[in-house]
Backbone of each chain as ProteinMPNN parsed JSONL, in Angstrom:
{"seq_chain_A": "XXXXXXXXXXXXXXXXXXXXXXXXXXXXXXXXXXXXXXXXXXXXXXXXXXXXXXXXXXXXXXXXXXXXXXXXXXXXXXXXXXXXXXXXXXXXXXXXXXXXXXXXXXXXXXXXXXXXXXXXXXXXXXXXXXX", "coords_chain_A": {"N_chain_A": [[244.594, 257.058, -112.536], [244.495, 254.764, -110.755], [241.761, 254.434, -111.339], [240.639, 254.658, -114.216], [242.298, 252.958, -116.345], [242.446, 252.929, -119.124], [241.638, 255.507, -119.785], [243.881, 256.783, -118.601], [246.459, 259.704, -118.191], [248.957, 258.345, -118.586], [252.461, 257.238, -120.281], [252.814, 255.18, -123.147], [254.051, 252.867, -122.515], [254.316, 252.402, -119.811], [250.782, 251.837, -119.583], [251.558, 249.527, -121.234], [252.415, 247.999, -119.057], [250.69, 248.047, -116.795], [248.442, 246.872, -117.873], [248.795, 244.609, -117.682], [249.721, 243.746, -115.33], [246.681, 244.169, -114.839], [245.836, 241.945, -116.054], [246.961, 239.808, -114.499], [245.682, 239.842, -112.19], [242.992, 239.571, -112.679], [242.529, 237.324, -114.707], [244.878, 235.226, -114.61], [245.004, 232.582, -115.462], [244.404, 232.767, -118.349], [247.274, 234.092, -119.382], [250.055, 234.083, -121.466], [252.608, 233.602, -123.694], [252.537, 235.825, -125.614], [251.684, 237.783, -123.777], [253.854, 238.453, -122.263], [254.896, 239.185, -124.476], [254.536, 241.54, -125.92], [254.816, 243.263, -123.697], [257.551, 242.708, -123.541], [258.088, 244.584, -125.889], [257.124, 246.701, -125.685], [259.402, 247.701, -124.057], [259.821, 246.892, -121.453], [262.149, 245.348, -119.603], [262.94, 241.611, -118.527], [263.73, 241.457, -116.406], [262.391, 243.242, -114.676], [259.723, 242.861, -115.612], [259.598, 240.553, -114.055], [260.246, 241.913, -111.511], [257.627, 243.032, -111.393], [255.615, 241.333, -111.587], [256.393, 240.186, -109.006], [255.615, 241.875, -107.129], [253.248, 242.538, -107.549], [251.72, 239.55, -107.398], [252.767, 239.352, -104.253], [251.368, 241.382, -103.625], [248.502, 240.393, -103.699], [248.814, 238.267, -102.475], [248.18, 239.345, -99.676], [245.951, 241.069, -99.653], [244.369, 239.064, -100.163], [244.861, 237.551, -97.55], [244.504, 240.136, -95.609], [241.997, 239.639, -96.142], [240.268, 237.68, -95.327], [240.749, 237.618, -92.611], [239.681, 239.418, -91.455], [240.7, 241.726, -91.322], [240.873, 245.641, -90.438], [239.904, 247.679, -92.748], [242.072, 250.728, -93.948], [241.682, 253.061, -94.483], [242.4, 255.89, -94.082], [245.302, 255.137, -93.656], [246.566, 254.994, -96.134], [247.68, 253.614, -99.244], [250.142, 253.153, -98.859], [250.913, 250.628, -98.086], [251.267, 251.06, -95.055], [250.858, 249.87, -92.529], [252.092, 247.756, -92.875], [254.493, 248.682, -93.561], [255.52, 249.172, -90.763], [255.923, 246.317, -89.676], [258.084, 245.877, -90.924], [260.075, 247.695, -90.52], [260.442, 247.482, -88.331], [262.317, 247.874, -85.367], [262.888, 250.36, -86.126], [260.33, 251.499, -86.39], [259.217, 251.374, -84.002], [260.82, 252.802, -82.566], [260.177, 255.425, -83.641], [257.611, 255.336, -82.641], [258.069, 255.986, -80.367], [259.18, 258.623, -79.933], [256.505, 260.149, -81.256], [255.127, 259.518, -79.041], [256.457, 261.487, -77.296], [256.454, 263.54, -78.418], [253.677, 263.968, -78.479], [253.496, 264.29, -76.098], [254.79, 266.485, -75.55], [253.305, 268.254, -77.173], [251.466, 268.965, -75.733], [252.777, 270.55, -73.738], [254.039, 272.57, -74.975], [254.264, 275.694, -77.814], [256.203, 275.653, -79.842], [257.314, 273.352, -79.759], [255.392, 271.848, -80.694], [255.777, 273.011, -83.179], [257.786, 272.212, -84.0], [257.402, 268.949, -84.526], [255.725, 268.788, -86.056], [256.547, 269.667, -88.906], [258.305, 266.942, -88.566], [256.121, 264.729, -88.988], [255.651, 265.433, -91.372], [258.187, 264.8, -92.929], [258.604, 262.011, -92.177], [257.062, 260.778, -94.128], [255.46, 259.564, -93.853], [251.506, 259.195, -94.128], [249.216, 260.846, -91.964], [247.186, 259.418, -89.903], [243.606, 259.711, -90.019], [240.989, 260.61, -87.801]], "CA_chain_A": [[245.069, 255.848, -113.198], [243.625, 253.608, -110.498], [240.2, 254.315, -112.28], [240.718, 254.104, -115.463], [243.378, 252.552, -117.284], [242.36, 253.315, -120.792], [242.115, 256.847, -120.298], [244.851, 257.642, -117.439], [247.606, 260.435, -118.767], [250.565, 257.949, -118.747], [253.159, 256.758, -121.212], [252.189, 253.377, -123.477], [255.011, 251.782, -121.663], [253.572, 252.054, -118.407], [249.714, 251.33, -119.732], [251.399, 248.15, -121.087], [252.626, 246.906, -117.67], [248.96, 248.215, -115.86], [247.198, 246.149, -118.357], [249.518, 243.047, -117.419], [249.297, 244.01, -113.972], [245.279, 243.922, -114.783], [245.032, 240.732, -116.898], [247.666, 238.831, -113.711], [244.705, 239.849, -111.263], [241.857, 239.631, -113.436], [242.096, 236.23, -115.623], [246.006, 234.868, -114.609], [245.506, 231.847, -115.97], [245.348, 232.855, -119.667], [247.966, 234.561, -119.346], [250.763, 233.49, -122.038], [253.974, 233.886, -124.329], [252.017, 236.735, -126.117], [251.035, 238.608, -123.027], [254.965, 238.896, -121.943], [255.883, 239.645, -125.669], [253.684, 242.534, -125.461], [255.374, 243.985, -122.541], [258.943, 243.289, -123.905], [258.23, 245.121, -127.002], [257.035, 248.287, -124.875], [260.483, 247.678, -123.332], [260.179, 246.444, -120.134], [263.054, 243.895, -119.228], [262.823, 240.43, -118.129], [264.263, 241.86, -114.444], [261.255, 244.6, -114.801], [258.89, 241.946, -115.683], [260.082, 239.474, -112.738], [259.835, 242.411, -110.458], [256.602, 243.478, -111.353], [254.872, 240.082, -111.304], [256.459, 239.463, -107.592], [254.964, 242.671, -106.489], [251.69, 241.982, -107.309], [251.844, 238.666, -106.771], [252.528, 239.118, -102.981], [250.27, 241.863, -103.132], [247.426, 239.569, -103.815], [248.308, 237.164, -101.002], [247.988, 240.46, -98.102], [244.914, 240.805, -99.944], [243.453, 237.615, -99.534], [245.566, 237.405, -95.831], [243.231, 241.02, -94.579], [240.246, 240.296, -96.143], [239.574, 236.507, -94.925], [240.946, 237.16, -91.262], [238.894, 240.894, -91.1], [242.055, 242.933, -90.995], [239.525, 246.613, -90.899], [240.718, 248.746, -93.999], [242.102, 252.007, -92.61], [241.655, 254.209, -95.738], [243.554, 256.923, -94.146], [246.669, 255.066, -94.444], [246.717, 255.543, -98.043], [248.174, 252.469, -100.208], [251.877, 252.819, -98.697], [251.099, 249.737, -97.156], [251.919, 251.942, -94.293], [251.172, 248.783, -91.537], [252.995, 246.62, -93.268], [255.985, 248.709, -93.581], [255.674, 249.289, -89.615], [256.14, 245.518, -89.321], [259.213, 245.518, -91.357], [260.795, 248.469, -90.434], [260.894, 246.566, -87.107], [262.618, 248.867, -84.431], [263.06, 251.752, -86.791], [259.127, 252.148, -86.071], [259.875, 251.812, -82.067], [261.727, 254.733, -81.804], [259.471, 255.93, -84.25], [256.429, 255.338, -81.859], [258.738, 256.667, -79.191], [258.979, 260.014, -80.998], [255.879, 260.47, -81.482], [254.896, 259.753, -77.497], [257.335, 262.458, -76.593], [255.737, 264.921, -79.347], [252.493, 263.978, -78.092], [253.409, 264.745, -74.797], [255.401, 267.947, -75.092], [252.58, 269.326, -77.712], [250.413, 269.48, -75.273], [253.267, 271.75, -73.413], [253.982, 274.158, -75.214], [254.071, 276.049, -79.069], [257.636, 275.384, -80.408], [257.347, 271.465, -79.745], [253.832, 271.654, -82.034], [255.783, 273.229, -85.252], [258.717, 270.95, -84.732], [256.822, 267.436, -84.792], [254.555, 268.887, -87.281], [257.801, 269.175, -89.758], [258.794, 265.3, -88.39], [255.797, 263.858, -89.745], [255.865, 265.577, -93.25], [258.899, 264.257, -93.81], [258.842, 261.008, -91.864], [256.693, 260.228, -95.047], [253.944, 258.53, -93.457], [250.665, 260.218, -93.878], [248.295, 261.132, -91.077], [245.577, 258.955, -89.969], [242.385, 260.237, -89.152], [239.957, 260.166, -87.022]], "C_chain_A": [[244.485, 254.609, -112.567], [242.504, 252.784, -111.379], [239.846, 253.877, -113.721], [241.729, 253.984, -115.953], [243.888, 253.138, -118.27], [242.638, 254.889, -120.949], [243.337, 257.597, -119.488], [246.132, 258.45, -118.678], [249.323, 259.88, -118.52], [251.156, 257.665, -120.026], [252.454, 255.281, -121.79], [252.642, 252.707, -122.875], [254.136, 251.443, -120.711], [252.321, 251.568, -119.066], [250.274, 249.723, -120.276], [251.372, 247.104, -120.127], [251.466, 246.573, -116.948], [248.494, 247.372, -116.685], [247.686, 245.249, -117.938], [249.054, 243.206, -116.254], [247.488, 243.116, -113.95], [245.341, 242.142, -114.972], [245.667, 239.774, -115.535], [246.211, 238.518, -112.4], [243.55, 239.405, -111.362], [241.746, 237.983, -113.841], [243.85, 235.389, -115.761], [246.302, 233.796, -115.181], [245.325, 231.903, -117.517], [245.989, 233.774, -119.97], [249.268, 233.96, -120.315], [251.672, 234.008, -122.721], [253.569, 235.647, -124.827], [252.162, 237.77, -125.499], [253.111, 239.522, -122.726], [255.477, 239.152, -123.297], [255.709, 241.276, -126.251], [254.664, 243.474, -124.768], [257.262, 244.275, -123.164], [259.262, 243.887, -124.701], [257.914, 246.582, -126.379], [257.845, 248.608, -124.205], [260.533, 248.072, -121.847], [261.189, 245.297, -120.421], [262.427, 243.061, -118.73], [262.757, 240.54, -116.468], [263.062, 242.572, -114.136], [260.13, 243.691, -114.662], [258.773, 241.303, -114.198], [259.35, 240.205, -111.566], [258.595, 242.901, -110.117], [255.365, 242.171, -111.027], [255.122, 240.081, -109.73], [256.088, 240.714, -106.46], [253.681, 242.728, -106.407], [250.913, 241.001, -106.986], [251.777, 238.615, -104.918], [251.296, 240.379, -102.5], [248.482, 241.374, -103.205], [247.084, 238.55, -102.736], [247.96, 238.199, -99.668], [246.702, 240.975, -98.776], [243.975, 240.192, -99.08], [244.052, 238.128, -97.715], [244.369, 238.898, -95.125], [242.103, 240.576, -94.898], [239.579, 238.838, -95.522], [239.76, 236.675, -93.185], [240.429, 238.586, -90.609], [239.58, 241.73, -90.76], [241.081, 244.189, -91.538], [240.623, 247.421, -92.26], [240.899, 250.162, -93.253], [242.739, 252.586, -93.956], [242.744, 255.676, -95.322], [244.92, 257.0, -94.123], [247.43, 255.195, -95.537], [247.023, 254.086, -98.342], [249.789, 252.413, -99.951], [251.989, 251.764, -98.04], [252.008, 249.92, -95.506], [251.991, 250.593, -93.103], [252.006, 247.63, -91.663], [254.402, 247.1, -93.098], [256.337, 249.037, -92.142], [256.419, 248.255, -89.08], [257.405, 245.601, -89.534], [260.264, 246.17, -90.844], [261.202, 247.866, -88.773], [261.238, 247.665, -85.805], [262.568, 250.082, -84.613], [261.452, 252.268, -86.395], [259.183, 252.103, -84.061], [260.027, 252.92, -81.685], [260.929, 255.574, -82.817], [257.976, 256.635, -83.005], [256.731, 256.138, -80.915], [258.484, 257.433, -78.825], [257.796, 260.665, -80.685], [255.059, 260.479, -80.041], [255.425, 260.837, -77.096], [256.992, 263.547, -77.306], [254.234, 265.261, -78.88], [252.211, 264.951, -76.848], [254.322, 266.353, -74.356], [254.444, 269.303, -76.546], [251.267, 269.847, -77.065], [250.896, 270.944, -73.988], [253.445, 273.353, -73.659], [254.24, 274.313, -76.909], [255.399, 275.698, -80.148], [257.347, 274.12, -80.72], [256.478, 271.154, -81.062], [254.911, 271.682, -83.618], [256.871, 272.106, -85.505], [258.187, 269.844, -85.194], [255.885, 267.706, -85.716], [255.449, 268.253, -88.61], [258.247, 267.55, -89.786], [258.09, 264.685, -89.072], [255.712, 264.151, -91.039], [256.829, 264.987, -93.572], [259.371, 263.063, -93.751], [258.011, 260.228, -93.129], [255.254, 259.525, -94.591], [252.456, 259.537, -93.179], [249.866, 259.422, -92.75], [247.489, 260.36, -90.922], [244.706, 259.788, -89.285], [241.863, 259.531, -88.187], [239.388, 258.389, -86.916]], "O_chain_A": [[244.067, 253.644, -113.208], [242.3, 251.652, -111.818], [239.056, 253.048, -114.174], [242.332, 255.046, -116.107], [244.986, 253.647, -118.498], [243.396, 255.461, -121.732], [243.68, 258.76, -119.698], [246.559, 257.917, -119.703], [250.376, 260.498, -118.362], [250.406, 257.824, -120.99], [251.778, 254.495, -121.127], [251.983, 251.756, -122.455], [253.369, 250.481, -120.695], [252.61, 250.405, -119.345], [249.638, 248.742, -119.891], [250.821, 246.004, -120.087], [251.125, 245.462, -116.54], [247.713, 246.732, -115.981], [246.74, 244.566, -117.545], [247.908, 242.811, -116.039], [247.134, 242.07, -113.406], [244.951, 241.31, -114.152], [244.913, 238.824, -115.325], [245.864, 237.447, -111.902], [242.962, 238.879, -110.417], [240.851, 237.358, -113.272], [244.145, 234.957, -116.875], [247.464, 233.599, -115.536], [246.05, 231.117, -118.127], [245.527, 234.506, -120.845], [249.662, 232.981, -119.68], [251.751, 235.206, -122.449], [254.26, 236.581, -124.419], [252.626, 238.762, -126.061], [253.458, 240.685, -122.933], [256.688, 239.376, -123.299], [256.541, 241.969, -126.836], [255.225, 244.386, -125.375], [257.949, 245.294, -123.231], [260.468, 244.107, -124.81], [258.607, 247.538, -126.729], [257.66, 249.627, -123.539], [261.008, 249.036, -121.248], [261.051, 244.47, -121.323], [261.297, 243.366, -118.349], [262.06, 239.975, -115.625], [262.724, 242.36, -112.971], [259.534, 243.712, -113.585], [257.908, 241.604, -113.376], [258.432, 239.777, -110.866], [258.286, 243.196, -108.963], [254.405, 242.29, -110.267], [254.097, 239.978, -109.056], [256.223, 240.592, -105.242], [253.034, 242.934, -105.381], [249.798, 241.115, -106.476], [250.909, 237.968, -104.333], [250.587, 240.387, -101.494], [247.516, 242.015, -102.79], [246.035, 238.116, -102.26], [247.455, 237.68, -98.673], [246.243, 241.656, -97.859], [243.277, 240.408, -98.089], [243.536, 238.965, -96.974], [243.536, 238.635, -94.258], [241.117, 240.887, -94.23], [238.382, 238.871, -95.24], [239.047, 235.988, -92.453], [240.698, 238.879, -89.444], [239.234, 242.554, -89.914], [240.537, 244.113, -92.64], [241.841, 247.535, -92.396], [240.221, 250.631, -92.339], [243.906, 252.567, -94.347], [243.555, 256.262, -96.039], [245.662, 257.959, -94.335], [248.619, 255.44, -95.745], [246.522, 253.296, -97.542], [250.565, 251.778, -100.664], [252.992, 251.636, -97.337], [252.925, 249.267, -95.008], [253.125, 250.265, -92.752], [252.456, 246.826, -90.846], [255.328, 246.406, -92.679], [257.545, 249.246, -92.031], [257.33, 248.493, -88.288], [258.125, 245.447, -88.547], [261.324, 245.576, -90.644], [262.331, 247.951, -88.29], [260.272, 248.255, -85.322], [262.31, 250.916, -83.745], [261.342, 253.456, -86.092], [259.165, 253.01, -83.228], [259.601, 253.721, -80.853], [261.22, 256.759, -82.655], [257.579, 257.764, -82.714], [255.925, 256.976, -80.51], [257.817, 257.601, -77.805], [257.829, 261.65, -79.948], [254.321, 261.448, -79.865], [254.675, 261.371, -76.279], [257.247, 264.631, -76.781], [253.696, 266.368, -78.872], [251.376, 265.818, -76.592], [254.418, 267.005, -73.316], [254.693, 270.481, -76.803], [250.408, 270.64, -77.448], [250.184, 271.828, -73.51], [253.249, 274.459, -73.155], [254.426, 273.247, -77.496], [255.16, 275.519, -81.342], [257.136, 273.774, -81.883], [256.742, 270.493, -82.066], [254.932, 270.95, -84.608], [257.018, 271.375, -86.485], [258.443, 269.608, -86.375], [255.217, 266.781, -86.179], [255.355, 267.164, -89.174], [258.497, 266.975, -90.845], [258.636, 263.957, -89.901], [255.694, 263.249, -91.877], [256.677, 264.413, -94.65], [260.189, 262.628, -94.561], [258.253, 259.023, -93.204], [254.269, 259.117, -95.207], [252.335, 260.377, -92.287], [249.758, 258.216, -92.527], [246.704, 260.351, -91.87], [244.922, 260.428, -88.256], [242.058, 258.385, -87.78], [238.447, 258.085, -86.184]]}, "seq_chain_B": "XXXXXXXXXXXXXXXXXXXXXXXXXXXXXXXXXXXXXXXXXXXXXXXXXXXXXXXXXXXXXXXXXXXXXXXXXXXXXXXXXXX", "coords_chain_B": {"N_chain_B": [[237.454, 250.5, -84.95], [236.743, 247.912, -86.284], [236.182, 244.703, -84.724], [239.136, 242.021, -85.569], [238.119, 238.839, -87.839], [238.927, 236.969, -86.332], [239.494, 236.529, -83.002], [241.479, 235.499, -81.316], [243.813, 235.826, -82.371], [244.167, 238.341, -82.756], [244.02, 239.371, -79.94], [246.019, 237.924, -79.142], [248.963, 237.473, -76.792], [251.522, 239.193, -77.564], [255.234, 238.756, -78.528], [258.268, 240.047, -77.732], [259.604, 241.308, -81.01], [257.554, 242.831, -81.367], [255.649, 243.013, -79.296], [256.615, 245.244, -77.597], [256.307, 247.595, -79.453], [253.626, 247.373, -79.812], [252.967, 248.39, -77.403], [254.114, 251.03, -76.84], [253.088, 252.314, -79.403], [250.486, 251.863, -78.369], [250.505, 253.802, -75.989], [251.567, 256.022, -76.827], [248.853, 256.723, -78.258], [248.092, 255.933, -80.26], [246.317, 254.062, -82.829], [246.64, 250.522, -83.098], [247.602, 249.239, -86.223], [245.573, 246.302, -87.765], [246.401, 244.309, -89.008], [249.017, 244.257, -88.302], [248.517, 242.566, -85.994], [248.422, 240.298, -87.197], [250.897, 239.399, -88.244], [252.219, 239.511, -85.995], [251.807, 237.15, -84.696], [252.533, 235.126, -85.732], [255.621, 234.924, -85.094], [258.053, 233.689, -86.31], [257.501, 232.775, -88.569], [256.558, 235.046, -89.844], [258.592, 236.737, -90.261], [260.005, 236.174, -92.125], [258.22, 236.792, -94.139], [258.408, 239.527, -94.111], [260.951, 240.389, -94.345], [260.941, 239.562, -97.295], [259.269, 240.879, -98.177], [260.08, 243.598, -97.71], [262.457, 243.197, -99.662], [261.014, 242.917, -101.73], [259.837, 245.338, -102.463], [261.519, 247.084, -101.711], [264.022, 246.562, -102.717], [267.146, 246.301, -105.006], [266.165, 247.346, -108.198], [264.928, 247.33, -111.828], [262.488, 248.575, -111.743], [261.974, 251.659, -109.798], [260.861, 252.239, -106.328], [258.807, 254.252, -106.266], [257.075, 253.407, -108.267], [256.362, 250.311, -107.886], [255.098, 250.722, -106.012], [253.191, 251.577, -106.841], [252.67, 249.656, -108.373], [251.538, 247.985, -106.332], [249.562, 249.015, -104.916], [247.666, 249.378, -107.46], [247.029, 246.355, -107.916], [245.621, 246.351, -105.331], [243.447, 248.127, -105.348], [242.097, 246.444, -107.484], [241.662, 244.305, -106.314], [239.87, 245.268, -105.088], [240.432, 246.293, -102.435], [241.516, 248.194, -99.849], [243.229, 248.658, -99.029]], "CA_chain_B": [[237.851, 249.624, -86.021], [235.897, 246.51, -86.275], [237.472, 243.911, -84.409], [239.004, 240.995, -86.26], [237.439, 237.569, -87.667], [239.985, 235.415, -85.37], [239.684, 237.314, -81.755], [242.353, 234.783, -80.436], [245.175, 236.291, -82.995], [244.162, 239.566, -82.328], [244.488, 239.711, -78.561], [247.135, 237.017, -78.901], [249.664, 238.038, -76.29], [252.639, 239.283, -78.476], [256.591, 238.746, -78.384], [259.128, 241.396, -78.893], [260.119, 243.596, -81.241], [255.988, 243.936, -81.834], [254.843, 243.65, -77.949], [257.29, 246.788, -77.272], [255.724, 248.027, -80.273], [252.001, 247.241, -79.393], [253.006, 249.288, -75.96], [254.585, 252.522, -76.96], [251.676, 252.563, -79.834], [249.055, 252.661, -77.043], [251.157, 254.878, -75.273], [251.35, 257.085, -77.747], [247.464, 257.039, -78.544], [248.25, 255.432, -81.996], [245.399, 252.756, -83.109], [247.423, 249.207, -83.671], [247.348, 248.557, -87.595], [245.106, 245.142, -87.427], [247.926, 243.75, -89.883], [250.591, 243.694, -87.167], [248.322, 241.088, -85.377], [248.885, 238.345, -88.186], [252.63, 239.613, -88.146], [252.731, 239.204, -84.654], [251.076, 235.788, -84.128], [253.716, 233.51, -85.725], [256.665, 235.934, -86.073], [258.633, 233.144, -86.589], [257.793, 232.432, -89.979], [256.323, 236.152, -90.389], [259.844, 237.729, -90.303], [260.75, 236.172, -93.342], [257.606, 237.722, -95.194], [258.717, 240.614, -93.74], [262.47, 240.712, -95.289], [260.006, 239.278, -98.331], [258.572, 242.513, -98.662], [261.398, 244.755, -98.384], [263.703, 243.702, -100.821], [260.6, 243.065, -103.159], [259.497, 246.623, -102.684], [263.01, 248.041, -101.659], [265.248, 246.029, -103.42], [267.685, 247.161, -105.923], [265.222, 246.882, -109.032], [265.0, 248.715, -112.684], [261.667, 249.377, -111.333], [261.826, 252.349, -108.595], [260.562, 252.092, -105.131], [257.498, 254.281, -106.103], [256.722, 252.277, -109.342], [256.31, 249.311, -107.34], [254.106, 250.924, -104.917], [251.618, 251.645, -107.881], [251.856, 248.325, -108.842], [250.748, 247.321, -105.39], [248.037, 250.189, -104.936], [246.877, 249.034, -108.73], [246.317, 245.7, -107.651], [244.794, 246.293, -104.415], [242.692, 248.461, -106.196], [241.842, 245.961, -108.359], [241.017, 243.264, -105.427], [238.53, 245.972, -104.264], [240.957, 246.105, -101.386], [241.09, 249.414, -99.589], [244.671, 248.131, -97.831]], "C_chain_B": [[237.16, 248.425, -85.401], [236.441, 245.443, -85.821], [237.324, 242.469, -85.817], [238.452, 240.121, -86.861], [238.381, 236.705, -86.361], [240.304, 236.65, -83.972], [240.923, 236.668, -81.092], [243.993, 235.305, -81.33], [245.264, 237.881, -82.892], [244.34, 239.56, -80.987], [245.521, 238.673, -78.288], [248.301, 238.114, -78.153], [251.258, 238.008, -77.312], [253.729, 238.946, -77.668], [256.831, 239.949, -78.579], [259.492, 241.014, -79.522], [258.184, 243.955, -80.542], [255.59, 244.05, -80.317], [255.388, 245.179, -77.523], [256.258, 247.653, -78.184], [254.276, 248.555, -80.017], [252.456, 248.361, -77.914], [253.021, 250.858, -76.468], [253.491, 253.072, -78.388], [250.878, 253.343, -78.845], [249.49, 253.621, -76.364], [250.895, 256.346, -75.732], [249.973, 258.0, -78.08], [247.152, 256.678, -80.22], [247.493, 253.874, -81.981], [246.629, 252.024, -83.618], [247.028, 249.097, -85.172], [246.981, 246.556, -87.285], [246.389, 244.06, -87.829], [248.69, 243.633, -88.9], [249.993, 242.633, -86.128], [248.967, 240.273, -85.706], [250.202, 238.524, -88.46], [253.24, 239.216, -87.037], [252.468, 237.6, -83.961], [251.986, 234.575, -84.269], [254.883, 234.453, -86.29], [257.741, 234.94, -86.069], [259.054, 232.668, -88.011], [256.956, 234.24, -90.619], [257.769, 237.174, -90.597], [260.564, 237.365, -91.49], [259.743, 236.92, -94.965], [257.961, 238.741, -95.038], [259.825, 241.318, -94.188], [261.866, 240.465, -96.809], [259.988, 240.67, -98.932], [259.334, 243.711, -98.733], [261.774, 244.314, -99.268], [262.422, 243.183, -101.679], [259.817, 244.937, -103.107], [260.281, 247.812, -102.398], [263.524, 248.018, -102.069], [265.866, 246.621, -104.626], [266.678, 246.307, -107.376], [265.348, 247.915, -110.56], [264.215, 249.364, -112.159], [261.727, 250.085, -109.798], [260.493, 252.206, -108.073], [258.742, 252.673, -105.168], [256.462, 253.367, -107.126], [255.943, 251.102, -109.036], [255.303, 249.343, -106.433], [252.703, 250.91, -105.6], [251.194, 250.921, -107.855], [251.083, 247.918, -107.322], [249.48, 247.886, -105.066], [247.265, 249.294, -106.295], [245.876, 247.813, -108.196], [245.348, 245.16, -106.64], [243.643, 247.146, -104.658], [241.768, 247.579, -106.921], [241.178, 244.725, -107.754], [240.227, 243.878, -104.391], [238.798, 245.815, -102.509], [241.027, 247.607, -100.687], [243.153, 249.463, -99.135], [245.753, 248.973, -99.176]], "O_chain_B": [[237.094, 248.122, -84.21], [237.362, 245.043, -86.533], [236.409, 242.064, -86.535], [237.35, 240.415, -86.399], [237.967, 235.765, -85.682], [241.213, 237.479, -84.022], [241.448, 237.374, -80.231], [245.102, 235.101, -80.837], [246.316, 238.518, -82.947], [245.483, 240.013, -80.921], [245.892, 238.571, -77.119], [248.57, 239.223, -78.616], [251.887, 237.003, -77.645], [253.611, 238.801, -76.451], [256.191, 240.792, -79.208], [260.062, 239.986, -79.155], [257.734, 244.781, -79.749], [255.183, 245.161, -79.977], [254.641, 246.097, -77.185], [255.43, 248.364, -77.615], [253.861, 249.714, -80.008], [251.638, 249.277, -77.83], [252.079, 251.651, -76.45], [253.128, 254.248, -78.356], [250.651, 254.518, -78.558], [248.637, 254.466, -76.094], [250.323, 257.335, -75.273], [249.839, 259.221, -78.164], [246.299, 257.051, -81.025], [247.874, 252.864, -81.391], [247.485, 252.544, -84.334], [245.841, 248.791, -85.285], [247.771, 245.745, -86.802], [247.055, 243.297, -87.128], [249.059, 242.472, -88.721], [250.75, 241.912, -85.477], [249.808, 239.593, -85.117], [250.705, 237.563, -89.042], [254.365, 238.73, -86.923], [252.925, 237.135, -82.916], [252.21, 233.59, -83.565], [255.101, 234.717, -87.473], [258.738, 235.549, -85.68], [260.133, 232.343, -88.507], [256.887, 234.449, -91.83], [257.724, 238.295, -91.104], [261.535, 237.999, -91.904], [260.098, 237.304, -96.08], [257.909, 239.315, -96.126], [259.838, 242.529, -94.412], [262.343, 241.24, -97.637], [260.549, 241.26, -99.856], [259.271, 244.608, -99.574], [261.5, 245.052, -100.215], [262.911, 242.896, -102.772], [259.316, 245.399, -104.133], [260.044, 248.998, -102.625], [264.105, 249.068, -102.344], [265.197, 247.415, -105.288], [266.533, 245.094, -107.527], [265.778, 249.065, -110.482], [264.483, 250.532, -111.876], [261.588, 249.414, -108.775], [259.425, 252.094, -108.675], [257.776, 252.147, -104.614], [255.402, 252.818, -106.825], [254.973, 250.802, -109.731], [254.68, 248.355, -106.044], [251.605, 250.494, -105.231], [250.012, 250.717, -107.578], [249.92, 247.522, -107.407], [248.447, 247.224, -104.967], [246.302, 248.578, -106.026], [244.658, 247.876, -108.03], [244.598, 244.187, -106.712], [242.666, 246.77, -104.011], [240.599, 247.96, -106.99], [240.315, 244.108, -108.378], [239.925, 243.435, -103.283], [238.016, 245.462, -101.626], [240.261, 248.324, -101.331], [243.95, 250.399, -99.062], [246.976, 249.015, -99.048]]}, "name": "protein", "num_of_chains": 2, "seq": "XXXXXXXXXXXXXXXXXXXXXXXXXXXXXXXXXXXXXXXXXXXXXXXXXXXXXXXXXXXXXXXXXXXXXXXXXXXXXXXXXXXXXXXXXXXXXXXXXXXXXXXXXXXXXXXXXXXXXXXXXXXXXXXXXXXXXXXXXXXXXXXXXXXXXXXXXXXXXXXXXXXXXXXXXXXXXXXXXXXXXXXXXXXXXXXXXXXXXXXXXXXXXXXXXXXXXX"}
């Protein structure tokens, strides 16, 4: 769906929002009554709308914000805005980091420790970076 | 990883939460996400982008949590962003 729009295997609904999505990124300022009449007829709400604009919206300023101050792209985070949600999550990543010191350091002990912290990060949600 | 454009916000000596953070990272053997520099540099006014960004990508919404993530993938996608 990234790739292509036109042909991705979603619902019209959704392709109406992705094209809004597109046209907000693409050409925002003619953007007009039409464009949101569009969308509310493929029944998205007003709240739906709102929320979708102020998600892409700030995802446009962390955009701009890595790419002018050379923040490196780290492709193996995936798109969960995985550093970002490090920031937010605030302490919860702390004891996170903690964790993962104390897995580090008892997988180099011994075989048990390995399968547990393996399980931790599948389901801590956060994929793997590489190399 | 390539260092920064702005070397002085990147090795900017952090505050806590993130200096703890920045520690038990390295500790760990976990590369710093560059991003928690410019989080860390003025977390004075970065802690409110920071509640920002949860409740617009946590918050109670019609659109679910992963929904929202698309949209942000889409348009970073779309700003030939990799992030």
């Amino acid at each position: 769906m990234l790739n292509d729009l036109d042909s991705a295997p979603i619902s019209e609904k959704d392709r109406t929002l992705y094209a809004f999505i597109r046209k907000m990124v693409r050409q925002s300022t003619s953007i007009g009554h039409e464009d949101l009449d569009v969308a509310r007829k493929a029944g998205w709400s007003d709240e739906a709308l709102y929320d979708a604009i102020t998600v892409c919206s700030l995802f446009q300023f962390y955009n701009n914000w890595i790419d002018a101050t050379g923040v490196a792209d780290m492709p193996a985070l995936g798109y969960e805005m995985s550093g970002h949600r490090l920031a937010t999550e605030g302490y919860a990543s702390e004891r996170r980091a903690a964790s993962a010191a104390k897995s580090a350091r008892s997988k180099r002990s011994k075989k048990p420790a390995r399968a547990k912290s393996a399980k931790k990060s599948t389901t801590s949600g956060r994929p793997k970076r590489s190399k | 990883m390539k260092p920064m454009f702005l070397p002085k916000v990147e090795n900017h000596d952090a505050a806590d939460p993130h200096a703890t953070m920045f520690r038990q990272m390295r500790s760990a053997g976990v590369p710093i996400p560059q991003i928690l520099h410019l989080f860390a540099f003025k977390p004075e006014r970065t802690q409110h982008l920071s509640l920002f960004t949860q409740g617009v990508m946590r918050g109670p919404s019609p659109l679910p949590p992963w929904q929202r993530e698309l949209i942000a993938a889409f348009t970073s996608k779309l700003n030939q962003c990799l992030f």
